[in-house]
C-alpha positions as CSV (number, residue, x, y, z in Angstrom):
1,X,-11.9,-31.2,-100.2
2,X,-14.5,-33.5,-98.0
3,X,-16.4,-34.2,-101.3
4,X,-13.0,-35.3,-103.0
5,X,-11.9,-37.7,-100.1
6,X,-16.0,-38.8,-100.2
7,X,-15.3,-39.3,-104.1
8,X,-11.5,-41.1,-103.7
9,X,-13.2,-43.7,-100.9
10,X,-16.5,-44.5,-102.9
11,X,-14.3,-45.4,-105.9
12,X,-11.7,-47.2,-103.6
13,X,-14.8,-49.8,-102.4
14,X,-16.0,-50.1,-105.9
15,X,-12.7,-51.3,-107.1
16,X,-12.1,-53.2,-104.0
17,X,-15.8,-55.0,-104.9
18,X,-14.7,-55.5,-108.2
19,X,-11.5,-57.1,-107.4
20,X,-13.8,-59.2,-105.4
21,X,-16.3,-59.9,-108.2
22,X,-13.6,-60.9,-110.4
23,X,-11.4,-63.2,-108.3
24,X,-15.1,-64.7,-107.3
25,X,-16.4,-65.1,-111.4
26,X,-12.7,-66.4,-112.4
27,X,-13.5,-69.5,-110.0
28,X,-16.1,-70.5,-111.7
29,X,-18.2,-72.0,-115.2
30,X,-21.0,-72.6,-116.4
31,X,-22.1,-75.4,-118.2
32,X,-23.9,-74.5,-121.4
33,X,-25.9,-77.6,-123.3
34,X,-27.3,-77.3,-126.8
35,X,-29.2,-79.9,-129.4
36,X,-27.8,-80.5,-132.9
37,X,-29.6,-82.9,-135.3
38,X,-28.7,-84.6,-138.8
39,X,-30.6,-87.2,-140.6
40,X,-26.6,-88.2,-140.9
41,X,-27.1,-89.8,-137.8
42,X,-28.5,-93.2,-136.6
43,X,-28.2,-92.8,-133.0
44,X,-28.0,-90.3,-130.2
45,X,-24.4,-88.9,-129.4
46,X,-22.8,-87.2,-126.6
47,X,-19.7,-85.0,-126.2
48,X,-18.6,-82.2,-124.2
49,X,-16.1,-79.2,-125.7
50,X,-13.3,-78.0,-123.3
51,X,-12.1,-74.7,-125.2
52,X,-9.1,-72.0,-124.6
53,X,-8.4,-73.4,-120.6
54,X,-5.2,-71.7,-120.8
55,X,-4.1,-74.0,-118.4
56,X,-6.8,-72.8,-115.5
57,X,-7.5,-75.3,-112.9
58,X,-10.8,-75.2,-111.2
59,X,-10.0,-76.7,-107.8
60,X,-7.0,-78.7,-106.7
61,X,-6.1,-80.8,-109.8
62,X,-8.9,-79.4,-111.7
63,X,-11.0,-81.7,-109.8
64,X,-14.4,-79.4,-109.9
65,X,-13.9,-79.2,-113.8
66,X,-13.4,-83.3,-114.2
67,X,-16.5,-84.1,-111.8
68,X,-18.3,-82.0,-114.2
69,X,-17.2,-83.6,-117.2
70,X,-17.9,-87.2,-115.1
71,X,-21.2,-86.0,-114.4
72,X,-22.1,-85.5,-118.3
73,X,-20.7,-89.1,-118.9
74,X,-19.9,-88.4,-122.4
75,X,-18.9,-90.4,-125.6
76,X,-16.0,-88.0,-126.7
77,X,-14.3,-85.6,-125.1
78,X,-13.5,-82.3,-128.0
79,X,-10.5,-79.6,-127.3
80,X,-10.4,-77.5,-130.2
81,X,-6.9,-76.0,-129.4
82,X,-5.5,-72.9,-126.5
83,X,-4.8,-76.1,-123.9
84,X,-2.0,-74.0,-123.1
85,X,-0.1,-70.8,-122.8
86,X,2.6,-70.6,-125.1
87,X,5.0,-68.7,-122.6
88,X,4.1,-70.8,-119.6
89,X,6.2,-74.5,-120.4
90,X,7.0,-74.3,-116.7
91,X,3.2,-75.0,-115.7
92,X,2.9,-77.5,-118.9
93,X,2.4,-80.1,-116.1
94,X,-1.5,-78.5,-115.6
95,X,-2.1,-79.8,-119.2
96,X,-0.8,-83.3,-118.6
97,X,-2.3,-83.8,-115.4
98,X,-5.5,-82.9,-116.2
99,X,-5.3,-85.0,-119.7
100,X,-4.3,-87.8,-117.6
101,X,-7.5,-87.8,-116.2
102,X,-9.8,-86.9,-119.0
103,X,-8.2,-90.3,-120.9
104,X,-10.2,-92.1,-117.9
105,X,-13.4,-90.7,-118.5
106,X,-13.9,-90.9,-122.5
107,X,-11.5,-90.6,-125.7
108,X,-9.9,-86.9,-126.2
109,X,-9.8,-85.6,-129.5
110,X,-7.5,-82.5,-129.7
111,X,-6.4,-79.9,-132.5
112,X,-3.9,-76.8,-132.0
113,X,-5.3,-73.3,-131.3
114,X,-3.3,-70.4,-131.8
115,X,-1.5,-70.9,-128.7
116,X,0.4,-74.9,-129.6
117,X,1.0,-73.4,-133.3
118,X,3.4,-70.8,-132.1
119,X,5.0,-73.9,-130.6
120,X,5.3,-75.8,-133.6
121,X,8.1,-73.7,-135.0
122,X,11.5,-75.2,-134.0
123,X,12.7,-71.4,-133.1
124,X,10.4,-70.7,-130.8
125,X,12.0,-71.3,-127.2
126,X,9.4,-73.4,-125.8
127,X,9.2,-75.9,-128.8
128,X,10.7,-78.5,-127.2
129,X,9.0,-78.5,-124.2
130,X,5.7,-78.6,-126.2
131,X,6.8,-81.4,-128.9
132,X,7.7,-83.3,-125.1
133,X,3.9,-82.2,-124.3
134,X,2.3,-83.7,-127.3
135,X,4.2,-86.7,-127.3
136,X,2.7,-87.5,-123.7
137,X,0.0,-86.7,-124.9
138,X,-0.2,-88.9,-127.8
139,X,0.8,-91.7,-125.0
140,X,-1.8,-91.1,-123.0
141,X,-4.4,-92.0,-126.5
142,X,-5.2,-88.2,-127.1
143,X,-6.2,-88.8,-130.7
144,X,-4.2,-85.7,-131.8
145,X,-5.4,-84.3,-135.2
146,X,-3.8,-81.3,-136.9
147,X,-5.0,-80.7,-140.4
148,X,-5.9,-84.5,-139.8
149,X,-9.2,-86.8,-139.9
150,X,-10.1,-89.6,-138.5
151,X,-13.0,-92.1,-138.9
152,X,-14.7,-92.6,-135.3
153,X,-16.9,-95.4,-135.2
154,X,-20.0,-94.8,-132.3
155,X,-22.5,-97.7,-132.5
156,X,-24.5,-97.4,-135.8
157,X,-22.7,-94.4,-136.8
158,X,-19.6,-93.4,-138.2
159,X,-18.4,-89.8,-138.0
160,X,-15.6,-88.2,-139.3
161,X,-13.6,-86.2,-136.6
162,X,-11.6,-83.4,-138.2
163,X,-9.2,-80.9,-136.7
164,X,-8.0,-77.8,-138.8
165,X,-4.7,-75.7,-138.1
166,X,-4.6,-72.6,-139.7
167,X,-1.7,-70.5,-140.3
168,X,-0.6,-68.1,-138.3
169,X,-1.1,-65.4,-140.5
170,X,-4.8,-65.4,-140.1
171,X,-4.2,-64.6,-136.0
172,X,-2.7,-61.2,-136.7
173,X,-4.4,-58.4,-134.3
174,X,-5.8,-55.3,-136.1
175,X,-5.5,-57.0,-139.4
176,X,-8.6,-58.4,-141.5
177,X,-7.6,-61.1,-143.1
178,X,-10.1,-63.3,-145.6
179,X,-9.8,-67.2,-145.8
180,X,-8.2,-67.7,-149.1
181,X,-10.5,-69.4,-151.4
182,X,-8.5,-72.9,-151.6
183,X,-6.8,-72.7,-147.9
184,X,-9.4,-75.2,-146.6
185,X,-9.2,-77.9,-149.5
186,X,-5.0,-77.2,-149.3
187,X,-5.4,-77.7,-145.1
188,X,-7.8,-81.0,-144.9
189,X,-8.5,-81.5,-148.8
190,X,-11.9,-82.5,-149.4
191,X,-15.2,-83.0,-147.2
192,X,-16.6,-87.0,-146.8
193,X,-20.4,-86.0,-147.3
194,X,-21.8,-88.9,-146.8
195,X,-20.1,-88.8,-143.0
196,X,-21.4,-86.3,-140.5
197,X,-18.5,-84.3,-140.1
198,X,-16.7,-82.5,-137.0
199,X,-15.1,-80.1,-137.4
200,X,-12.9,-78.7,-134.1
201,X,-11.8,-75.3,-136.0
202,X,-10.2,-72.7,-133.1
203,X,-11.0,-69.5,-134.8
204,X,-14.5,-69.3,-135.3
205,X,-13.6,-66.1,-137.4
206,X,-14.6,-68.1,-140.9
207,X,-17.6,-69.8,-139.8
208,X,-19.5,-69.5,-143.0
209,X,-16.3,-70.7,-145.1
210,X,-16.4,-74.1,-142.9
211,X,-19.7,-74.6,-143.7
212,X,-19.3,-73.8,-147.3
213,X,-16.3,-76.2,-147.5
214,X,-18.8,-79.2,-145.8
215,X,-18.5,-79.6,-141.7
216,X,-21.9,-80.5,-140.1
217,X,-21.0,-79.2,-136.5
218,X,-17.6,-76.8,-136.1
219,X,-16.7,-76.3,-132.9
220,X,-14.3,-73.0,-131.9
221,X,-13.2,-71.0,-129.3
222,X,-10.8,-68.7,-129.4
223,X,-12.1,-65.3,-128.8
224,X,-12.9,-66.3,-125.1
225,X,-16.7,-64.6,-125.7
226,X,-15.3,-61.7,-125.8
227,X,-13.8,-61.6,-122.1
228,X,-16.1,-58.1,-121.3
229,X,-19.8,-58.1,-122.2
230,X,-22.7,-56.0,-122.3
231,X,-26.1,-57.5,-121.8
232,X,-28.3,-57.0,-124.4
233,X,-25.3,-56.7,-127.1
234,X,-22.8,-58.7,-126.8
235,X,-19.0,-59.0,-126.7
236,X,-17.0,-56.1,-126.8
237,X,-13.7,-56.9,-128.5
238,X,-12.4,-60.1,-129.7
239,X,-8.5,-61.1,-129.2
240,X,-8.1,-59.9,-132.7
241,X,-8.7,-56.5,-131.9
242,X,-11.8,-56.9,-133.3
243,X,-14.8,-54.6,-132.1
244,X,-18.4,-56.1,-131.4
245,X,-17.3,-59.6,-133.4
246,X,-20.0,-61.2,-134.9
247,X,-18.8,-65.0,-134.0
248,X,-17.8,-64.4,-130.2
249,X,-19.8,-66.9,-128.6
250,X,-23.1,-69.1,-129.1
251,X,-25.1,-70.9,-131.4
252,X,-24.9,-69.7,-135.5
253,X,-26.8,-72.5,-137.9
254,X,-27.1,-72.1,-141.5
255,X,-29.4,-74.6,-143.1
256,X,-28.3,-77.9,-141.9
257,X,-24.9,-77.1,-140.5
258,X,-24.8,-75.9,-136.8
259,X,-21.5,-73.7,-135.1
260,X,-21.1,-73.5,-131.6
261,X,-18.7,-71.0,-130.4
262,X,-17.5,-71.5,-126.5
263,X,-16.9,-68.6,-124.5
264,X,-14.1,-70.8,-123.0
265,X,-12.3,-72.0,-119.7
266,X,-9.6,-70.2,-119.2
267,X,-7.7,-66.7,-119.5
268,X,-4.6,-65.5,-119.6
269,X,-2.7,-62.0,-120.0
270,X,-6.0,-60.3,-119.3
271,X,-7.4,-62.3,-116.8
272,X,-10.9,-60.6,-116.4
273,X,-13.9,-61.6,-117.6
274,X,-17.5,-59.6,-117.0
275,X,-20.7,-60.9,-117.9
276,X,-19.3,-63.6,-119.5
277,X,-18.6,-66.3,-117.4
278,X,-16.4,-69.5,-118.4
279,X,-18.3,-72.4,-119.6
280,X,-17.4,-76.1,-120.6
281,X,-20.0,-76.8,-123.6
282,X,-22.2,-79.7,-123.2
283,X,-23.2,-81.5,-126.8
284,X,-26.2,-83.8,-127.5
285,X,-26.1,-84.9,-131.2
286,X,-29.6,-86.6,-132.5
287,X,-31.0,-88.0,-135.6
288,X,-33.8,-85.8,-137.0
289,X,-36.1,-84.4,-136.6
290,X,-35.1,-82.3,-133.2
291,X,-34.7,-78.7,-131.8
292,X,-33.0,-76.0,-130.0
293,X,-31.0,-75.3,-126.5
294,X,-31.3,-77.8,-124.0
């Protein structure tokens, strides 16, 4: 009986130091930079991707998050979709509060994750409250692109900012579901070549089909890296249901064309995340030649 109660108490501290460990690593991010190059480009560019926050604040009015995003003083500002949490439109107000204040620092380009395209379907219950969201936020000069492009000029250059929403359908859990062969033409038609192209895709699940279709640099989050990782291997499961996805977080390049995947800002439902801290991605963009990771 002594070695059960021994047994029952060591377990008790290690969930209590877990708890602890948790509450701690949900407090914080990381700030992860990396180097992509095209001879595309004329000049050097600068822009920092704030994927899946979920509506997570770090500090009071997301204050630590903005001084970091100050700190980086960067040309653009990318949110490739999951600002939100699609059954929270009572805490709504985190989003426009904290894109209040992003419009201050540098132009926001935004597409819809998974999360906003539930809220696009006049059924839904919280549709209004989102259509109220995005229309704030279009006041604010959030360049808002769904299955939409827009030409950005940035000194010498001129890129083509491009934000894809995907239906539905391809978010199903336990399901495997391939890209159909056309549904990237039918979503943004076809790729300006001569442009370097940006791609904010949220699912980073068809990474080889946006670089077949033409973007230069896709940017995705979604799978939130994973939320449980094992050093050494990787991510665990994705939200998909998805064991040990390939595409989770990180860095994938296939000849000219670079993906990088953010292991994201936020959480919600499951709100844990081991070895695999948050992290606000931090993106230098140079004319050839160059290399790697910051």
């Amino acid at each position: 009986m002594t070695l059960i109660f021994k047994m029952i108490g060591i377990l008790f501290c290690l969930l209590v130091l877990y708890v602890i460990w948790q509450a701690q690593e949900l407090r914080h991010f990381n700030r992860t930079g990396y180097q992509v190059c095209s001879d595309k480009l004329k000049e050097v560019h600068k822009w920092v991707v704030l994927a899946d926050l979920h509506l997570w604040r770090y500090g009071r009015h997301n204050e630590r998050l903005l001084q970091a995003i100050r700190e980086e003083t960067p040309e653009a500002i990318l949110i490739p979709g999951d600002l939100i949490v699609h059954t929270k439109p009572e805490r709504f107000f985190v989003a426009e509060e904290l894109i209040k204040q992003l419009t201050a620092i540098a132009p926001v380009y935004f597409s819809n994750g998974n999360h906003e395209s539930r809220l696009e379907d006049p059924e839904h219950a919280n549709y209004v409250p989102y259509q109220q969201l995005k229309k704030r936020m279009a006041e604010l000069g959030v360049h808002i692109l769904n299955n939409e492009r827009e030409i950005v000029k940035a000194g010498a250059d001129e890129l083509v900012m491009i934000g894809l929403e995907l239906p539905l359908s391809y978010y199903k859990k336990g399901v495997e579901t391939p890209l159909a062969p056309d549904e990237l033409s039918r979503c943004l038609g076809e790729p300006d070549a001569s442009r370097y192209q940006i791609l904010l895709a949220h699912t980073p699940k068809y990474i080889p089909e946006y670089f077949a279709w033409g973007a230069d640099l896709c940017l995705s989050g979604h799978y939130h890296g994973g939320l449980v990782c094992i050093p050494g291997i990787g991510s665990v499961v994705s939200p998909q249901f998805e064991l040990l996805p390939k595409y989770s977080f990180g860095r994938f390049d296939e000849g000219t064309r670079t993906a990088l995947v953010s292991r994201g800002m936020g959480t919600h439902t499951f709100h844990i995340r081991i070895f695999n801290r948050s992290e606000l991605l931090v993106v230098t963009a140079k004319p050839e030649p160059c290399g790697g990771i910051q």
